[in-house]
N, C-alpha and C positions, 0 to 999 in steps of 0.2 A: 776579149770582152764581148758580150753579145747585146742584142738590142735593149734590152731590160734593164741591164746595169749601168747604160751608159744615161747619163744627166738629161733631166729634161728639155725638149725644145724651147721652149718657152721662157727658159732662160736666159738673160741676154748676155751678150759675145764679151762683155767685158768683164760680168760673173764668172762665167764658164769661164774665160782667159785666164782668170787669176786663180778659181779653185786648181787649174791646169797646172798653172805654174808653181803650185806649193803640192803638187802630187794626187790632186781627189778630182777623181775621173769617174767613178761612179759612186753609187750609196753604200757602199761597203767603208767606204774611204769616210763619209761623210757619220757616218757612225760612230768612228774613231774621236771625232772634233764637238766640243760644243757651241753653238750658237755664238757667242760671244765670241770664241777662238775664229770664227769664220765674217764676222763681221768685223774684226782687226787688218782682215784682207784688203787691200784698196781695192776697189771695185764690186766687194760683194757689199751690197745695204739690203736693207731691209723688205724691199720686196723679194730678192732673190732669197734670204732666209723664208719668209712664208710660202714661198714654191717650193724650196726644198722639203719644208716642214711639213707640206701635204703630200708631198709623194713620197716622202719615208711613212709618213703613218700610213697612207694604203696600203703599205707592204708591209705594214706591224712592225716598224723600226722607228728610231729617233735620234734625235742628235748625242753624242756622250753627254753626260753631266757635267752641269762647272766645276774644273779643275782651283 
C-alpha cells in the first residue's frame, strides 16, 4: 500500500483502529461499505464518516450504497 491509499491522518486512532480491525485500511476498502455499515463500527461516528466522505470525493469515489 502506498501513501495515497492509506486513510487519512486526521483521522482519530480509535476510527482508524476499528476500520483496521474489520479489514479497511485504505479507500478502496471503504468503497466497498456504506456509511451506515461503517458507522455500526464501535469507534467510528460521525466525524470520522464526514473525513472519510471528503476524501473519497476528492478522489471521485464514495461510500457503496445502502445495502
Amino acid at each position: 500500500m502506498n501513501d495515497a491509499d492509506e486513510l487519512p491522518a486526521g483521522l482519530g486512532k480509535v476510527a482508524t483502529r476499528a476500520l483496521a480491525l474489520n479489514g479497511i485500511t485504505g479507500y478502496a476498502a471503504l468503497t466497498e461499505r456504506s456509511e451506515g455499515e461503517l458507522l455500526a463500527l464501535h469507534g467510528v461516528g460521525p466525524k470520522a464518516i464526514r473525513i472519510l466522505r471528503e476524501e473519497l470525493a476528492a478522489r471521485g469515489q464514495s461510500f457503496a450504497a445502502p445495502r
